[in-house]
Structures are given as C-alpha cells and as structure tokens.
MITORMI-33460 format. One record per residue: x, y, z of N, C-alpha, C in turn; residue in three letters. Coordinates in nm, 4 decimals, padded with zeros to 6 digits. Layout:
REM residues N
+----------+----------+----------+----------+----------+----------+----------+----------+----------+---------+
|      n_x |      n_y |      n_z |     ca_x |     ca_y |     ca_z |      c_x |      c_y |      c_z | residuo |
+----------+----------+----------+----------+----------+----------+----------+----------+----------+---------+
|        X |        Y |        Z |        X |        Y |        Z |        X |        Y |        Z |     ALA |
...
+----------+----------+----------+----------+----------+----------+----------+----------+----------+---------+
REM end
This chain:
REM residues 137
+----------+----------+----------+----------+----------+----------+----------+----------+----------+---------+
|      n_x |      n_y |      n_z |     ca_x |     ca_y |     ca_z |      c_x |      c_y |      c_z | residuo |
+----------+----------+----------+----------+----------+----------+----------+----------+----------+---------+
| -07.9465 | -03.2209 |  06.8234 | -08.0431 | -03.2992 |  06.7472 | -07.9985 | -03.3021 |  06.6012 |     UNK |
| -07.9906 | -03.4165 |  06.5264 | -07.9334 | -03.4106 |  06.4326 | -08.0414 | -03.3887 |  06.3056 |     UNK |
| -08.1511 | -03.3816 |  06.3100 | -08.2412 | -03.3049 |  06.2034 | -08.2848 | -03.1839 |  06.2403 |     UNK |
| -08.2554 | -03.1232 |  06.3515 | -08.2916 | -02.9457 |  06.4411 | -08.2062 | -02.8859 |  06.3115 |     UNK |
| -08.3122 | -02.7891 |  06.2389 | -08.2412 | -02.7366 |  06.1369 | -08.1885 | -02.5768 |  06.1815 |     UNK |
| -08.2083 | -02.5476 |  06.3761 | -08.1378 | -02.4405 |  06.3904 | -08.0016 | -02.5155 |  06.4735 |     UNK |
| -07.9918 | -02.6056 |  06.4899 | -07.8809 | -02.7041 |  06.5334 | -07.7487 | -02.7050 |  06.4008 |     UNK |
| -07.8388 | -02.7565 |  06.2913 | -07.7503 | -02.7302 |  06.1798 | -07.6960 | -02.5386 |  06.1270 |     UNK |
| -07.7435 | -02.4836 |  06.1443 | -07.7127 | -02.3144 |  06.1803 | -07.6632 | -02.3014 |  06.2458 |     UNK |
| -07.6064 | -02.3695 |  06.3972 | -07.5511 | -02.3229 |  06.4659 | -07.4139 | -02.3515 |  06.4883 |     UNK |
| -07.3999 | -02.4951 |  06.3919 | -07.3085 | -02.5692 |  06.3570 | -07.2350 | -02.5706 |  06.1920 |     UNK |
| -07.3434 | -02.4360 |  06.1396 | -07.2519 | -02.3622 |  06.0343 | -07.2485 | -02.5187 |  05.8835 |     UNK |
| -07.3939 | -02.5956 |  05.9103 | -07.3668 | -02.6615 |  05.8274 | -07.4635 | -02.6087 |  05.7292 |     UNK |
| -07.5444 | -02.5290 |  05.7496 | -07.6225 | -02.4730 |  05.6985 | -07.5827 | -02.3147 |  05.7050 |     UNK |
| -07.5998 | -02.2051 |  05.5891 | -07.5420 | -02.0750 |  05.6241 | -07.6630 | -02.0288 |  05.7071 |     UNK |
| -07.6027 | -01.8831 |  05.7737 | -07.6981 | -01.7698 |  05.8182 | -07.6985 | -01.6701 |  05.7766 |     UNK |
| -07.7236 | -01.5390 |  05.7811 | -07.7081 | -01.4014 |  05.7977 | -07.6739 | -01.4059 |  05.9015 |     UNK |
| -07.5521 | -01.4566 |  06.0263 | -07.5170 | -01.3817 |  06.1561 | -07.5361 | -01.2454 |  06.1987 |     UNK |
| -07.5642 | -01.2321 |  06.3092 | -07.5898 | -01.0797 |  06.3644 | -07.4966 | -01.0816 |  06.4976 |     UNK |
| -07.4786 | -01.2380 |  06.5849 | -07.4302 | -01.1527 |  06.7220 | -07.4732 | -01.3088 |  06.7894 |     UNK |
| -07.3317 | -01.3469 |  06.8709 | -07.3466 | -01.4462 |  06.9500 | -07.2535 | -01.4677 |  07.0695 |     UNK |
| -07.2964 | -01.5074 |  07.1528 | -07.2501 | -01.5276 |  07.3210 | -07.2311 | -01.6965 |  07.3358 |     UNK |
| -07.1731 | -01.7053 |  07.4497 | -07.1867 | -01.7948 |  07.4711 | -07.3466 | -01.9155 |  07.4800 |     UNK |
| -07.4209 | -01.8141 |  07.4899 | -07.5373 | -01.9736 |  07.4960 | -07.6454 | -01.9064 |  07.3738 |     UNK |
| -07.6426 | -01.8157 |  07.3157 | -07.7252 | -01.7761 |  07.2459 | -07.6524 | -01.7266 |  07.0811 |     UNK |
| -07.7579 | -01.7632 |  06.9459 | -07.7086 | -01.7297 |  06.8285 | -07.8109 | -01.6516 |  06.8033 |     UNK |
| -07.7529 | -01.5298 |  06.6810 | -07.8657 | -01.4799 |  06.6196 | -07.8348 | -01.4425 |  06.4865 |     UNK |
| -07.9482 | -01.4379 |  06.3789 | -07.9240 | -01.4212 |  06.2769 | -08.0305 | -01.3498 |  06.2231 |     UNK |
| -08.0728 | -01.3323 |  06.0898 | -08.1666 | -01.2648 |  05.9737 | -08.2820 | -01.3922 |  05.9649 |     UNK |
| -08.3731 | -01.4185 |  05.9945 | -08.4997 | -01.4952 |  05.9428 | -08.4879 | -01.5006 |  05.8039 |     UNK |
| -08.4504 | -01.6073 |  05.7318 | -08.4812 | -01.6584 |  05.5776 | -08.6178 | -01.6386 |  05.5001 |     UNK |
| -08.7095 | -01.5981 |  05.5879 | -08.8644 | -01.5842 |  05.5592 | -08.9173 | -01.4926 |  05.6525 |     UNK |
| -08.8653 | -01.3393 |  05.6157 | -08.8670 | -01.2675 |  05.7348 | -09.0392 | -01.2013 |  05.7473 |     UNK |
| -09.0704 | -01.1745 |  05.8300 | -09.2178 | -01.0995 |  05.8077 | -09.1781 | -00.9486 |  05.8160 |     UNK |
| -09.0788 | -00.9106 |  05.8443 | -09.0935 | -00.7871 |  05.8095 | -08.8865 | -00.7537 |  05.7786 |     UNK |
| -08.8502 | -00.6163 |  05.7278 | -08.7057 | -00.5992 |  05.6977 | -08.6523 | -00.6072 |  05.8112 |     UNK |
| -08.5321 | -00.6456 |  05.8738 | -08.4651 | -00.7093 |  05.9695 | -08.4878 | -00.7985 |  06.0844 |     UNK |
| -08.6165 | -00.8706 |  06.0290 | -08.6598 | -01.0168 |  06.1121 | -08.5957 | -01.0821 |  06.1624 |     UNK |
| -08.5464 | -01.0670 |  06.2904 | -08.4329 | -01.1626 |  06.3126 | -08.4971 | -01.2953 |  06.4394 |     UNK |
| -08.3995 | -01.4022 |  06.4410 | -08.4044 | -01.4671 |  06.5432 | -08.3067 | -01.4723 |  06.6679 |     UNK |
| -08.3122 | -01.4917 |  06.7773 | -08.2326 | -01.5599 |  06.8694 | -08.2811 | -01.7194 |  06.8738 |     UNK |
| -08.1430 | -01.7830 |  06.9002 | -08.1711 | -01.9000 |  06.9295 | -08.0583 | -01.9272 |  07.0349 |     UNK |
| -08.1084 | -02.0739 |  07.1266 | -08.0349 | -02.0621 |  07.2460 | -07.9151 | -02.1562 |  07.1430 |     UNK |
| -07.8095 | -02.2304 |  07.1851 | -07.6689 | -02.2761 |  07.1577 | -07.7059 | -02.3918 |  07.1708 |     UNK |
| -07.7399 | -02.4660 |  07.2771 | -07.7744 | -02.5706 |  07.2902 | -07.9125 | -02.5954 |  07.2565 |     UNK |
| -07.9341 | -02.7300 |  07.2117 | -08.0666 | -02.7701 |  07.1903 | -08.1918 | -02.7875 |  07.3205 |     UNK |
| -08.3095 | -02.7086 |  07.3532 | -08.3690 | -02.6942 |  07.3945 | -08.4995 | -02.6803 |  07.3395 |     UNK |
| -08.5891 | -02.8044 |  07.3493 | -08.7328 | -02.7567 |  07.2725 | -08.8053 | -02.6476 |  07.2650 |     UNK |
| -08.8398 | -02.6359 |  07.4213 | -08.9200 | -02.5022 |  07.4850 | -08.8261 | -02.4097 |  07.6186 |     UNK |
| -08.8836 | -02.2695 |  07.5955 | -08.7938 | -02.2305 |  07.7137 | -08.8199 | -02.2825 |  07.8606 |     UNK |
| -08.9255 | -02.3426 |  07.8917 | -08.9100 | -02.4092 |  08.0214 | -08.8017 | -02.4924 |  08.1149 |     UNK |
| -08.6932 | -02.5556 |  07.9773 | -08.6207 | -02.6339 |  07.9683 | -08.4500 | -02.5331 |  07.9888 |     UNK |
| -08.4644 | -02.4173 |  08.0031 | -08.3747 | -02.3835 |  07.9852 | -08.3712 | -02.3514 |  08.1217 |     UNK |
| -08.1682 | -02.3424 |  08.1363 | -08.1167 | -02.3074 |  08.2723 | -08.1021 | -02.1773 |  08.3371 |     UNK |
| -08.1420 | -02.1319 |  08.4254 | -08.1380 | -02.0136 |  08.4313 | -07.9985 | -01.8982 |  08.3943 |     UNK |
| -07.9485 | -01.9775 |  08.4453 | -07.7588 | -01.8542 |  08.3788 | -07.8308 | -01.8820 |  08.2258 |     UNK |
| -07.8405 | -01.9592 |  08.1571 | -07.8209 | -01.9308 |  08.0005 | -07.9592 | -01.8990 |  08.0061 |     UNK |
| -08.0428 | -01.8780 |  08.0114 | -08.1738 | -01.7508 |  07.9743 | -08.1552 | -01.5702 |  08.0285 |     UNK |
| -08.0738 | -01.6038 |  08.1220 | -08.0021 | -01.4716 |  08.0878 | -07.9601 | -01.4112 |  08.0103 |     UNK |
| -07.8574 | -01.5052 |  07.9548 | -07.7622 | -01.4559 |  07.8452 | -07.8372 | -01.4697 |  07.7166 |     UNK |
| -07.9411 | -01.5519 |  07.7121 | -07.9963 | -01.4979 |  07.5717 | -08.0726 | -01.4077 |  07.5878 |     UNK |
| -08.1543 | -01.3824 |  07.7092 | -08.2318 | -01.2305 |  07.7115 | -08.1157 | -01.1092 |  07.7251 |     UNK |
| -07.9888 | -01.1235 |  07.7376 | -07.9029 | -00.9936 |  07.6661 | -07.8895 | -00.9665 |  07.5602 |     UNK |
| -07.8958 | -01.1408 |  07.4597 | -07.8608 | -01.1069 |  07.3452 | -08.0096 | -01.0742 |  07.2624 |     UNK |
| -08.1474 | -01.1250 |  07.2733 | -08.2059 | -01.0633 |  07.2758 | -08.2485 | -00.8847 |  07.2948 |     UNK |
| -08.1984 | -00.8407 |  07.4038 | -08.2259 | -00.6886 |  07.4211 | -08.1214 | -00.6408 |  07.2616 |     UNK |
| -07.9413 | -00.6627 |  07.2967 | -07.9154 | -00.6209 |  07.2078 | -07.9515 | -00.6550 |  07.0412 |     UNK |
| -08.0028 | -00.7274 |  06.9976 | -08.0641 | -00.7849 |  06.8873 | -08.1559 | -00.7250 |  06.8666 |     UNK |
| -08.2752 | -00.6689 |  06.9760 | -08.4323 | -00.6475 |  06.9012 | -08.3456 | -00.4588 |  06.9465 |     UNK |
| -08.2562 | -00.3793 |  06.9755 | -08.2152 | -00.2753 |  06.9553 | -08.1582 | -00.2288 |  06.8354 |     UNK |
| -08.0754 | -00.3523 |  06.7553 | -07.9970 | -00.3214 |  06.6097 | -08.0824 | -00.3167 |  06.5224 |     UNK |
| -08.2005 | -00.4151 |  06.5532 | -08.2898 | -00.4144 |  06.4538 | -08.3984 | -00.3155 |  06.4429 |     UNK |
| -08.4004 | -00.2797 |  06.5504 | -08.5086 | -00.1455 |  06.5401 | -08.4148 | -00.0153 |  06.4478 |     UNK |
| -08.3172 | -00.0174 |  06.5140 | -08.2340 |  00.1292 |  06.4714 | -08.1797 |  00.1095 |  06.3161 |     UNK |
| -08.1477 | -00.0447 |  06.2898 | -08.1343 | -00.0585 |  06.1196 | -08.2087 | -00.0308 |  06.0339 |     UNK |
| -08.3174 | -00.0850 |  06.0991 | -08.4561 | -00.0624 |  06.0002 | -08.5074 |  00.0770 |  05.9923 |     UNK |
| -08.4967 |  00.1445 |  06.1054 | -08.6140 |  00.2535 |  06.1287 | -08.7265 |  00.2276 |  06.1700 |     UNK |
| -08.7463 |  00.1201 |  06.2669 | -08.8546 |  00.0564 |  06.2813 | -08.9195 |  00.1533 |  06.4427 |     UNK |
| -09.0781 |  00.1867 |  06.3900 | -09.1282 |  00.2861 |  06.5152 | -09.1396 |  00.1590 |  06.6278 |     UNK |
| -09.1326 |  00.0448 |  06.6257 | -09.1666 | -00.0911 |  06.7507 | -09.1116 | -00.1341 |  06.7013 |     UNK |
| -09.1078 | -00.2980 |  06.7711 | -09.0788 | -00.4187 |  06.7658 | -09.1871 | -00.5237 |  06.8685 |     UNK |
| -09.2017 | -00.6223 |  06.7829 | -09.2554 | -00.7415 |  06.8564 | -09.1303 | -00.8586 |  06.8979 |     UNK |
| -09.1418 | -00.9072 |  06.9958 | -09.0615 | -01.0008 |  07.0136 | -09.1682 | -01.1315 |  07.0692 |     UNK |
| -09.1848 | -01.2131 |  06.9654 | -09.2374 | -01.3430 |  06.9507 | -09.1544 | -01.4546 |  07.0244 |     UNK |
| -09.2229 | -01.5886 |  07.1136 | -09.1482 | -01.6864 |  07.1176 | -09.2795 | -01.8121 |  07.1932 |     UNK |
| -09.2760 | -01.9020 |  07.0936 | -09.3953 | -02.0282 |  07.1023 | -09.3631 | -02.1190 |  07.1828 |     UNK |
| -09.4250 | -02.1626 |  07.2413 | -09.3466 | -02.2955 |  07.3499 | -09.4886 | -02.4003 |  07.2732 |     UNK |
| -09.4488 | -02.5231 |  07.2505 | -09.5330 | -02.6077 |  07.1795 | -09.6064 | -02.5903 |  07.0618 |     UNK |
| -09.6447 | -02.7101 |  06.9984 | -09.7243 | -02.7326 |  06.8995 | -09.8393 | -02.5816 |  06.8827 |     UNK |
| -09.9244 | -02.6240 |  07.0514 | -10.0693 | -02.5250 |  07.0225 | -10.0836 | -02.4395 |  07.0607 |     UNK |
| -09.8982 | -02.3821 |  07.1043 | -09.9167 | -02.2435 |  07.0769 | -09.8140 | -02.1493 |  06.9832 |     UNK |
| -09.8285 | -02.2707 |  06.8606 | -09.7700 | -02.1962 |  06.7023 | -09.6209 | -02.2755 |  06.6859 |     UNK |
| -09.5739 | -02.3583 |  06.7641 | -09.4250 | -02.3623 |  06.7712 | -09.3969 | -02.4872 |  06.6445 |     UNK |
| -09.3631 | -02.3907 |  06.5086 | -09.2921 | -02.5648 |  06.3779 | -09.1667 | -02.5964 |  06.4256 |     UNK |
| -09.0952 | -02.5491 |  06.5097 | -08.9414 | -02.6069 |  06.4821 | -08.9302 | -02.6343 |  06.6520 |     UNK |
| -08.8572 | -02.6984 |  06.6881 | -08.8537 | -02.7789 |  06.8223 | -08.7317 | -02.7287 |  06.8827 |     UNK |
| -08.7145 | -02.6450 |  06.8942 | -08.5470 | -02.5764 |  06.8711 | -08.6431 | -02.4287 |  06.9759 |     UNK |
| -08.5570 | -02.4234 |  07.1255 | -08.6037 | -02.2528 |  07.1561 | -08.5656 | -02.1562 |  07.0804 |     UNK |
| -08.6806 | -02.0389 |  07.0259 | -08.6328 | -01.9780 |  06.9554 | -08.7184 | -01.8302 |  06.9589 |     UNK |
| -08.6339 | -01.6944 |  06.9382 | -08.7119 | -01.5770 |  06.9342 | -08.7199 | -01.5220 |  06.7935 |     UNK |
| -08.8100 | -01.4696 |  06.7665 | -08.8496 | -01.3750 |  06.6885 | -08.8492 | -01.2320 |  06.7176 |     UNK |
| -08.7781 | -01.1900 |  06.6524 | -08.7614 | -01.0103 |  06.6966 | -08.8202 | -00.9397 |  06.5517 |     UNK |
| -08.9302 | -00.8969 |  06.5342 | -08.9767 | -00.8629 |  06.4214 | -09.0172 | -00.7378 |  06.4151 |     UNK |
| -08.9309 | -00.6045 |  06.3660 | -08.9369 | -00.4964 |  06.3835 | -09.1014 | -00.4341 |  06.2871 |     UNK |
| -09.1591 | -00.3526 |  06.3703 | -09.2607 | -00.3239 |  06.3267 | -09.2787 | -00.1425 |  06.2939 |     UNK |
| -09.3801 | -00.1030 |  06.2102 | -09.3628 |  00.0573 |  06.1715 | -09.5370 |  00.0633 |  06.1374 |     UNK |
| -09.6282 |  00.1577 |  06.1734 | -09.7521 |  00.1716 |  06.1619 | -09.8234 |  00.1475 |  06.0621 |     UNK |
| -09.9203 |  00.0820 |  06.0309 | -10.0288 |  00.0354 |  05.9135 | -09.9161 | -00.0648 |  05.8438 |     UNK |
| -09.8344 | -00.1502 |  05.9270 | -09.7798 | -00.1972 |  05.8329 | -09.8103 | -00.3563 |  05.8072 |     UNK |
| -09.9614 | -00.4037 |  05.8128 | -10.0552 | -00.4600 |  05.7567 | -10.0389 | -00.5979 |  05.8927 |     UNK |
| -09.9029 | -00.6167 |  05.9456 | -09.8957 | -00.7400 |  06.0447 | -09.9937 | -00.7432 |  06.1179 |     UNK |
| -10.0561 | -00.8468 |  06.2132 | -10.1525 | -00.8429 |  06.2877 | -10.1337 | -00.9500 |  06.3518 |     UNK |
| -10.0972 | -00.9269 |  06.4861 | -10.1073 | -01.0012 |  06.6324 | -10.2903 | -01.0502 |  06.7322 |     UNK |
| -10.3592 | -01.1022 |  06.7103 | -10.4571 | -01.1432 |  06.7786 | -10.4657 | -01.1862 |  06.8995 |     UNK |
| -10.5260 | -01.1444 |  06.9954 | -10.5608 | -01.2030 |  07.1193 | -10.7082 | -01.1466 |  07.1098 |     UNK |
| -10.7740 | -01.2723 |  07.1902 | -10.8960 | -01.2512 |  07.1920 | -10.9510 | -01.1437 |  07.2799 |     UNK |
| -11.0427 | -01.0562 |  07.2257 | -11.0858 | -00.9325 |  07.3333 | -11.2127 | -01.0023 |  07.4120 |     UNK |
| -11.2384 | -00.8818 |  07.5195 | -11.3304 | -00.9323 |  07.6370 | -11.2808 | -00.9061 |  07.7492 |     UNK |
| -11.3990 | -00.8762 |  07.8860 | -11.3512 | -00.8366 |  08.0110 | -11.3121 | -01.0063 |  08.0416 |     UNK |
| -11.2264 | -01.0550 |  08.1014 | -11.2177 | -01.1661 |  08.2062 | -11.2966 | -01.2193 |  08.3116 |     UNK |
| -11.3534 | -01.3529 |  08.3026 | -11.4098 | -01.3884 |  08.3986 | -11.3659 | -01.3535 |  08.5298 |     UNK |
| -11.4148 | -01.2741 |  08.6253 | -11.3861 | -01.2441 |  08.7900 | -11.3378 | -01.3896 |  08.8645 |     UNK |
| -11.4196 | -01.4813 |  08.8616 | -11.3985 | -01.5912 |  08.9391 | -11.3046 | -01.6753 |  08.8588 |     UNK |
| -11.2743 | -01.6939 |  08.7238 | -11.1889 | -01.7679 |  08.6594 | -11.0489 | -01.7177 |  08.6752 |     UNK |
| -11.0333 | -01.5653 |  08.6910 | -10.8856 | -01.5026 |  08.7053 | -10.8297 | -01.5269 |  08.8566 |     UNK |
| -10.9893 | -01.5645 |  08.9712 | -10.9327 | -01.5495 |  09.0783 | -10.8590 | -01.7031 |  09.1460 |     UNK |
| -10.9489 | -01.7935 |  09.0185 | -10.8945 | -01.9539 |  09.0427 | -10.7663 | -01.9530 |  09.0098 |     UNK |
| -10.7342 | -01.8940 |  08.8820 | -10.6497 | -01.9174 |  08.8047 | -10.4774 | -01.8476 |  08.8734 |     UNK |
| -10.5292 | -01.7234 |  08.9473 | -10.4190 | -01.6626 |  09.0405 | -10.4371 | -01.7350 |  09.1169 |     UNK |
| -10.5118 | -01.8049 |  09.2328 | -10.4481 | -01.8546 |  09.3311 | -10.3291 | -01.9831 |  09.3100 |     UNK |
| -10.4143 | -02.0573 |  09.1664 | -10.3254 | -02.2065 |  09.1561 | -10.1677 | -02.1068 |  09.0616 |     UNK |
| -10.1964 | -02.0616 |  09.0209 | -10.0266 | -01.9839 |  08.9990 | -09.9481 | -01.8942 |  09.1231 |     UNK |
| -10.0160 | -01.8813 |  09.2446 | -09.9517 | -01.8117 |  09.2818 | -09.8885 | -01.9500 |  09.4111 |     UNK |
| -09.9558 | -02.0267 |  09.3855 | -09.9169 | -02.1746 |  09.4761 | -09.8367 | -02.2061 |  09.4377 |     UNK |
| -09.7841 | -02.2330 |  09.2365 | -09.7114 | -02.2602 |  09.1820 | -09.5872 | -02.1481 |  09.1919 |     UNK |
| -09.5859 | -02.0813 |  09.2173 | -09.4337 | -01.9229 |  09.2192 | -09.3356 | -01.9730 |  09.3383 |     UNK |
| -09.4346 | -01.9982 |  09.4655 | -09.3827 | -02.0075 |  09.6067 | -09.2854 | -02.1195 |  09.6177 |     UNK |
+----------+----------+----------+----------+----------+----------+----------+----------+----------+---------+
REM end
C-alpha cells in the first residue's frame, strides 16, 4: 500500500529502531512508546487485519513475536508484558497495516487495560458457544 506508513518502514523509506526480522514479520521500537521498550511486530506483507493472514506466515510472526515480547521484557526489567493487537476501526485499530504491540509492563505503573466487569449472561454464552463452535468445525 503505498500510503501504509508501516509499508514505508518496511521498505526502509521511512527509518526504524529495528529489533529482529524473518521472513514474513518486522519489528522495531514504537516512536510513541507507552512504556520503555514498546515495541511492534508487523507482518512483511501488507495485511489489514490478522484474519487475512496465511497460516505459515502467522506462525512466523508469532515466533517473532515470542522472541520480541522476551528481549523486551529482559531489556527493560519489565515484571510483565502486554501484547496488544486490534483488528478494525471498533476495536481501536488507526493504521490498516497487521500489527502487534508488545508493551512491557512493571507494577503501579499507571497503564490501564479495561474490560468490562460482570458475571456473563448463562444463556448469551451458551448461544454464543454453540454459533462459534459451528463456526471451528
């Protein structure tokens, strides 16, 4: 995509902080990191959402992933890590480009992840498993 501004990163027309790349996956330093060694994976090829991706190459970026959210924990000193990744608009996604967030985390350290609390509807989880489990088969 010729305005994908991790397309242009990957094509070195734009710089990075490199960290580590394979054949289908890049990774680098987040320019606007939320926390010290924020990094991303991104797949090689242009792919909006991971749905779209092939299975051999989601492999290989979930290796480069593992090794990525490991350097970054042990660089930092980080007690966790979150590993973030949005598929669409409404669920957070600005750049159209598959992409991870590996954002090393350390206690009280003010970030905050939300999901809504509450027991689950009984009959809504049991609709909701059967039409996904129709969809697996």
């Amino acid at each position: 995509m010729e305005n994908c501004i991790f397309c242009k990163i990957i094509s070195e027309e734009i710089p990075s902080k490199k960290l580590f790349e394979n054949k289908y996956a890049y990774a680098f330093l987040d320019a606007f990191p939320a926390a010290k060694g924020h990094s991303l994976v991104i797949s090689k090829k242009h792919y909006e959402t991971l749905l779209e991706i092939p299975e051999k190459e989601m492999k290989e970026i979930s290796i480069a992933i593992q090794k990525v959210s490991k350097a970054a924990k042990k660089a930092s000193q980080a007690e966790g890590f979150n590993i973030i990744q949005n598929n669409g608009e409404a669920a957070g996604q600005s750049i159209k480009h598959v992409h991870f967030h590996i954002v090393p985390r350390f206690k009280n350290d003010g970030l905050k992840l939300h999901f809504p609390l509450g027991k689950a509807d009984e009959k809504i989880q049991l609709e909701i498993q059967q039409k996904m489990l129709k969809e697996l088969k």
